[in-house]
C-alpha positions in Angstrom: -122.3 -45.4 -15.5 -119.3 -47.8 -16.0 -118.2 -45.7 -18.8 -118.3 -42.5 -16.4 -116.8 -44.5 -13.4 -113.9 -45.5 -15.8 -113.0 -42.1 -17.3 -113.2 -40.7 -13.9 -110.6 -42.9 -13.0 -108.4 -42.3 -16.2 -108.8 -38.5 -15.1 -107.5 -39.7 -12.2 -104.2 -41.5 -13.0 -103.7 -38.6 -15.7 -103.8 -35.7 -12.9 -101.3 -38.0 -10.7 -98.7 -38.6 -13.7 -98.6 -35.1 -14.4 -97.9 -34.0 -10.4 -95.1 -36.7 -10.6 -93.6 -36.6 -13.6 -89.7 -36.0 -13.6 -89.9 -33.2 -15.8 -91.3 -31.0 -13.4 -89.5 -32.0 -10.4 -87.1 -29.8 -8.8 -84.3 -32.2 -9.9 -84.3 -31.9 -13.4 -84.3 -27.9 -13.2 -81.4 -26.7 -15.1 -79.2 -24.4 -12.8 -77.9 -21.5 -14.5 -73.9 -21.4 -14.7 -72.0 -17.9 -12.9 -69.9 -16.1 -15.3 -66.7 -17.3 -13.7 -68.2 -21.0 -14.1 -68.7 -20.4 -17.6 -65.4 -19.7 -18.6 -63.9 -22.4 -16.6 -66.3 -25.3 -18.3 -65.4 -23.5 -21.8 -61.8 -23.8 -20.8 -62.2 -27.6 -20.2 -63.1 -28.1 -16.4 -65.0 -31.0 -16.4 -61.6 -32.8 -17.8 -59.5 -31.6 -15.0 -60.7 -34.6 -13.0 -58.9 -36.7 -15.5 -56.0 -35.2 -14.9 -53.3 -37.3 -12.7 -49.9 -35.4 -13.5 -49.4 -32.1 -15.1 -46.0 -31.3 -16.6 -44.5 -27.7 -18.1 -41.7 -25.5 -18.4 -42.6 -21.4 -17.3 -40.6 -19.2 -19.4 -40.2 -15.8 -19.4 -38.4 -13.2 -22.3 -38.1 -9.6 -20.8 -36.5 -7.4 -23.1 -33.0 -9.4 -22.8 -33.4 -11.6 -20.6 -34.7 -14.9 -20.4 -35.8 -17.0 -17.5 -37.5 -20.9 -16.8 -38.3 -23.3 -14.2 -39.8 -26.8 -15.1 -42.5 -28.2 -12.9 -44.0 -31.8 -12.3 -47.1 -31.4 -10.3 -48.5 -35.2 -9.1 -52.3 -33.4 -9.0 -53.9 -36.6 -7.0 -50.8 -36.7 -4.3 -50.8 -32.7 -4.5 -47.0 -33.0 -5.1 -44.8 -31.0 -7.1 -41.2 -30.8 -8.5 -39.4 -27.8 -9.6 -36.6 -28.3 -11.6 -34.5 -25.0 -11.8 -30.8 -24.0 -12.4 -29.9 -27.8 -12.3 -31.5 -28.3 -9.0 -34.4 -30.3 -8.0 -36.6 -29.7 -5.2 -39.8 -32.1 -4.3 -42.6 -31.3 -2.1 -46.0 -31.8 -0.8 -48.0 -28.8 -1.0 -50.1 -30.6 2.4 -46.8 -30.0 4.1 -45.1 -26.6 3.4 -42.9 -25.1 6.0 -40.4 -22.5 5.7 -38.2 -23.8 3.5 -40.7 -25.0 0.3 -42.9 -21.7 1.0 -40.8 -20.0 -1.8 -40.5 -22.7 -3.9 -44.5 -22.8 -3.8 -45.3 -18.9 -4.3 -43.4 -19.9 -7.7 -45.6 -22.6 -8.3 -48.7 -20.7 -7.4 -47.3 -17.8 -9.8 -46.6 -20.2 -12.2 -49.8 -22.4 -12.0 -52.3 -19.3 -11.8 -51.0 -18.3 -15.0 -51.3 -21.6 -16.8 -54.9 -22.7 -14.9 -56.4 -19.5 -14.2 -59.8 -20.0 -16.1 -59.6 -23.1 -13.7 -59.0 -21.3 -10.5 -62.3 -19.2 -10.9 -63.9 -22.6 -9.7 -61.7 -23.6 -8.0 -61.5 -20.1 -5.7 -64.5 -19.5 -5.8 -65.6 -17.9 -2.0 -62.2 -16.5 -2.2 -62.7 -13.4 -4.1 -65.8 -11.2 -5.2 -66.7 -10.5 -8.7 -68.1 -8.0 -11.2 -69.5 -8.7 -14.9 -70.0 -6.2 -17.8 -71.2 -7.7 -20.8 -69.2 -4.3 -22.8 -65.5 -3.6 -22.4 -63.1 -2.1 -24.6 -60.1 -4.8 -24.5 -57.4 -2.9 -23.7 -55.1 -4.5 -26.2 -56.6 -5.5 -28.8 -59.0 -2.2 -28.8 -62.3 -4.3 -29.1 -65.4 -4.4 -27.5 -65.4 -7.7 -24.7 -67.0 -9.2 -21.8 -65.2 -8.5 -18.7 -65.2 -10.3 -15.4 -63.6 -8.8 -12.6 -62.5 -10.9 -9.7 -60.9 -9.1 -6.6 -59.2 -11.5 -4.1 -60.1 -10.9 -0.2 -57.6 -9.8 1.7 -56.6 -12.9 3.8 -54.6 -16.1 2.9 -53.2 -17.1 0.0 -49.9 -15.2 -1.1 -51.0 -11.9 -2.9 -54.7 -11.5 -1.2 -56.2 -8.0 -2.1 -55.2 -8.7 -6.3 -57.2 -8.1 -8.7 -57.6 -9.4 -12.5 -59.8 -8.4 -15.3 -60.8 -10.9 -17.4 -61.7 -10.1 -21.5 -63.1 -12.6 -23.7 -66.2 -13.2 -26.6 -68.9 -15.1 -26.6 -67.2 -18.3 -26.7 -65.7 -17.7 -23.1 -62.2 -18.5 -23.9 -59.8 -15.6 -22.5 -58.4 -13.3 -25.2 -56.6 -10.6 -22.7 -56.7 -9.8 -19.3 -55.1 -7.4 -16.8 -53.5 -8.1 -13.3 -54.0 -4.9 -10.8 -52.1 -6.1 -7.6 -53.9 -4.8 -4.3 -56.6 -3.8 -6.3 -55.1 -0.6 -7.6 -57.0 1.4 -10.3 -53.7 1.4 -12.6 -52.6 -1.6 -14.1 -49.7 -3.8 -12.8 -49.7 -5.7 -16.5 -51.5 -6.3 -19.4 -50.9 -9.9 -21.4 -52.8 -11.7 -24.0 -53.9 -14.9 -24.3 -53.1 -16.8 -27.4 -51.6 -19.9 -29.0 -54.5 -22.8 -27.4 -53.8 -26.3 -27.0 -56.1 -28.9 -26.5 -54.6 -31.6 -24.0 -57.2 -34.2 -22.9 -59.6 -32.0 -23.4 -57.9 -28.8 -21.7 -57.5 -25.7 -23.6 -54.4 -23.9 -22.5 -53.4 -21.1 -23.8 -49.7 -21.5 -23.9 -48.4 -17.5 -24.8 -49.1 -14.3 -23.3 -47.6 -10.6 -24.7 -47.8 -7.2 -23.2 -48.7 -4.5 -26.2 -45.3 -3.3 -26.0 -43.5 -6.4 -27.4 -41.2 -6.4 -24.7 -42.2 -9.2 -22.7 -43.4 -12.4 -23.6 -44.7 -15.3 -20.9 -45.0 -19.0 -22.8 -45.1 -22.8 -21.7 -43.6 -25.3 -23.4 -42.9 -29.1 -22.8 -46.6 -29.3 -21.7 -47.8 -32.7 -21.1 -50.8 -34.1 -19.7 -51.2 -38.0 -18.0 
């Protein structure tokens, strides 16, 4: 009888450790990323909080014509510095008023195009989205994922854009289009190419239309 009293009670403790072990508490369950999550982890997210200063030049070649504007952005302050035609201007982006809201659409234009796998986290609630797991690219011809994110049409400095997104199973943007108000016609069409890693960022410092006529790249990119 001892021998059934005590294997009653290891059937016991047995049924109890099984009811409370971690593994099958709600806890440990694995959530499963969104698409736009994806891409921003693969584009080095979770190194973004590392990240106390953010330095780079825009430039742009148009045909002819070439343009810049260097930026200092203190992330943890929220300030930024533009440095442009040999002046400086310093704000806080906590404190914009009529005079540094131009300055900042810049810096926004700027930024999105630098950060953008980024700002699909950082957005999100902000736009809507749409995911085909087969696109044709429409540079490079090939079949892609897409992800197509349409901003809502309040706040911000362009609400109603849209962008299609084009990348491989890796997650890293190859191409992507920029439809502004959501048109069905495309506004332009750039690549994505020439990554960096910086502290565990991957920018992608060039972008080209298919043309060849206009080329969008950062240089003096540094990352404290």
């Amino acid at each position: 009888m001892k021998i059934l009293h005590l294997l009653a009670s290891l059937l016991i403790m047995l049924v109890i450790s099984c009811k409370t072990d971690p593994k099958n508490t709600e806890s440990s369950v694995n959530i499963e990323q969104t698409v736009p999550e994806k891409i921003a982890y693969a584009h080095g997210l979770e190194n973004w909080k590392n990240v106390e200063e953010l330095k780079f030049t825009f430039n742009v070649d148009r045909d002819t014509t070439h343009f810049e504007r260097d930026w200092i952005w203190n992330t943890k302050k929220n300030e930024v510095t533009l440095i442009s035609a040999g002046e400086t201007t310093s704000y806080n982006r906590k404190q914009i008023d009529t005079v540094t809201a131009k300055v900042d659409a810049g810096f926004i234009n700027d930024k999105y195009w630098f950060l953008a796998p980024y700002n699909l986290v950082w957005d999100k609630g902000n736009f809507t989205y749409e995911y085909s797991d087969t696109s044709e690219a429409p540079i490079a011809k090939t079949p892609m994922q897409k992800l197509t994110i349409v901003y809502t049409s309040e706040g911000g400095y362009t609400p109603g854009d849209a962008y299609d997104f084009y990348f491989e199973d890796d997650y890293i943007i190859k191409e992507w289009t920029f439809r502004r108000g959501n048109q069905a016609e495309a506004s332009l069409t750039a690549t994505w190419e020439e990554y960096v890693d910086m502290n565990g960022l991957k920018l992608a410092r060039t972008h080209k239309n298919a043309e060849g006529n206009f080329k969008l790249y950062f240089t003096k990119i540094e990352v404290n």
